[in-house]
C-alpha positions as CSV (number, residue, x, y, z in Angstrom):
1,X,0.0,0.0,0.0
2,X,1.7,3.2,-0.9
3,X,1.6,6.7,1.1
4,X,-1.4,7.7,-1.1
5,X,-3.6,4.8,-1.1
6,X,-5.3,5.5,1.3
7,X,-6.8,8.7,0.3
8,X,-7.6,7.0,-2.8
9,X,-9.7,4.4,-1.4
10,X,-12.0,7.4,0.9
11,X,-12.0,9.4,-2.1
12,X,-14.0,6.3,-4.1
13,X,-15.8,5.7,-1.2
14,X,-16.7,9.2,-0.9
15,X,-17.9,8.8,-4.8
16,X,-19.8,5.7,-4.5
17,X,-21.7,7.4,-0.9
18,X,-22.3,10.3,-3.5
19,X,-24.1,8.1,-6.0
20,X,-25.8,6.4,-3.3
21,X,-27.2,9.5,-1.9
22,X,-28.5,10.9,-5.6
23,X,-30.4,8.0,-6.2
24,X,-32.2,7.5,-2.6
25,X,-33.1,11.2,-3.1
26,X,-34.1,10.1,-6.7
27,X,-36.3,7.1,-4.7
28,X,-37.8,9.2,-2.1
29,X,-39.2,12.1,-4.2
30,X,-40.6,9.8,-6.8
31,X,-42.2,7.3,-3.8
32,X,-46.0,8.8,-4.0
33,X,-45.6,8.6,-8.1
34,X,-48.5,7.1,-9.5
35,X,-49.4,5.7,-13.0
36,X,-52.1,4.5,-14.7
37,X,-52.6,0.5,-14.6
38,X,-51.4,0.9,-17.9
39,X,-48.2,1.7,-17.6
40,X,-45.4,1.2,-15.8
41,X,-44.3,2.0,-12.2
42,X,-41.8,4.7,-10.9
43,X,-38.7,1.8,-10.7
44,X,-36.5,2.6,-7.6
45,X,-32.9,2.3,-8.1
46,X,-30.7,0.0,-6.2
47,X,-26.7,0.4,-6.8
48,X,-24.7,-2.4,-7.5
49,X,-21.9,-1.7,-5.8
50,X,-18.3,-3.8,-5.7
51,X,-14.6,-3.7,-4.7
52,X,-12.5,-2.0,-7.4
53,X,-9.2,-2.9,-8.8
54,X,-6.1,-1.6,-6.6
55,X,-8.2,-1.1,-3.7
56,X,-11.6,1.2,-2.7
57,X,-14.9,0.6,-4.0
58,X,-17.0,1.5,-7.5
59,X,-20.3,1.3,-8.6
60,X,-20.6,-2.0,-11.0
61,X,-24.6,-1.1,-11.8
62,X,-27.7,-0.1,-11.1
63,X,-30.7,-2.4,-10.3
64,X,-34.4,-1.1,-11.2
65,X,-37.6,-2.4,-8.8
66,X,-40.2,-4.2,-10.8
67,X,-41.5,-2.0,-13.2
68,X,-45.0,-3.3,-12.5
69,X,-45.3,-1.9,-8.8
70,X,-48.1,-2.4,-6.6
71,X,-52.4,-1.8,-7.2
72,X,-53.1,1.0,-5.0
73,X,-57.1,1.4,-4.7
74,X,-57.2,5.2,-5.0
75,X,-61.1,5.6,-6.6
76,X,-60.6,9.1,-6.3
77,X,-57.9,9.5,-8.3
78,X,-57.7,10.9,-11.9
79,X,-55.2,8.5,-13.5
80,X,-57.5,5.4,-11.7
81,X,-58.9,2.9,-13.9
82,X,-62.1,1.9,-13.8
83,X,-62.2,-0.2,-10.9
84,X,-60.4,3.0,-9.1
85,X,-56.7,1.8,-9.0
86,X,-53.4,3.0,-9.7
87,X,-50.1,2.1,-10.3
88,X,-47.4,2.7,-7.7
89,X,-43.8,2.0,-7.2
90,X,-42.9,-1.4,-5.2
91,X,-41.1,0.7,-2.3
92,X,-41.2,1.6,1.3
93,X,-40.4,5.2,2.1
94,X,-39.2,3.8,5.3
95,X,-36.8,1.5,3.9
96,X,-35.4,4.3,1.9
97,X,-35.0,6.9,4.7
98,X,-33.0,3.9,6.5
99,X,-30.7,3.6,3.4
100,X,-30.7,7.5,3.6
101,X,-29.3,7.8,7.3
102,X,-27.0,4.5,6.2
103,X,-25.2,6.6,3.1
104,X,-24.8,9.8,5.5
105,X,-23.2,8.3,7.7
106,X,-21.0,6.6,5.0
107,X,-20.2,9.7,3.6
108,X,-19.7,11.1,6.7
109,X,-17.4,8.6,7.6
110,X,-15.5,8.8,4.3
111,X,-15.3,12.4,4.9
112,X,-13.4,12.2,8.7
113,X,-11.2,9.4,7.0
114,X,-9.9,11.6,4.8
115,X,-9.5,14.7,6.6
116,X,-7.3,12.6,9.1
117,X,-5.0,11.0,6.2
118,X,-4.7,14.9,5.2
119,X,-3.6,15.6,8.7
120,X,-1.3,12.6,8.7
121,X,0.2,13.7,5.4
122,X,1.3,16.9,6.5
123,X,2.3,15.7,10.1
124,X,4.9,14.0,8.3
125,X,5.8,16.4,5.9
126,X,6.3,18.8,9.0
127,X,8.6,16.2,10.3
128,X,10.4,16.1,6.9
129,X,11.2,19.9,7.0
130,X,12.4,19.9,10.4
């Protein structure tokens, strides 16, 4: 592991916490979305994530909830059919906030690891000019 590695590996991680946190916010404004039963639903997005060459992490993909959702009896609705439902995503804003408070914390994390590698860095640069 060289002197810079590990700044490289918080920096992906940072990255990958970053994509993560675009597409809850994606999920969780888009989790009241309704469609006519004849469409689709809005499909959450679910990263793929994996261990990347040389160390850190990357994004390998993105995985899409059923596109067919869940019935929601909403009679009142104007996109209802004629038995009054609608077509809604297959998610749980619940679920999502958890993922939320998950990926904050990871970026957070991310975040302190790199500030202290900064600090070490120049700790021993300091010691190198003296």
């Amino acid at each position: 592991m060289g002197a810079f590695d590990l700044l490289s590996i918080a920096g992906s991680a940072l990255g990958v916490h970053q994509t993560w946190l675009d597409t809850l916010a994606s999920n969780i404004s888009n989790v009241n979305t309704v469609t006519p039963t004849s469409q689709n639903a809005f499909q959450a997005q679910m990263l793929i994530i994996r261990s990347a060459p040389g160390g850190g992490v990357e994004v390998a993909g993105i995985a899409q909830s059923d596109p067919a959702g869940r019935l929601v009896s909403d009679p009142g609705n104007p996109l209802a059919d004629a038995d009054g439902y609608v077509r809604a995503p297959d998610m749980d804003l619940s679920s999502q906030m958890t993922q939320l408070i998950m990926a904050q914390r990871g970026f957070q994390a991310s975040v302190q690891v790199t500030k202290e590698a900064q600090e070490s860095y120049q700790s021993a640069l300091q010691i190198g000019r003296a």
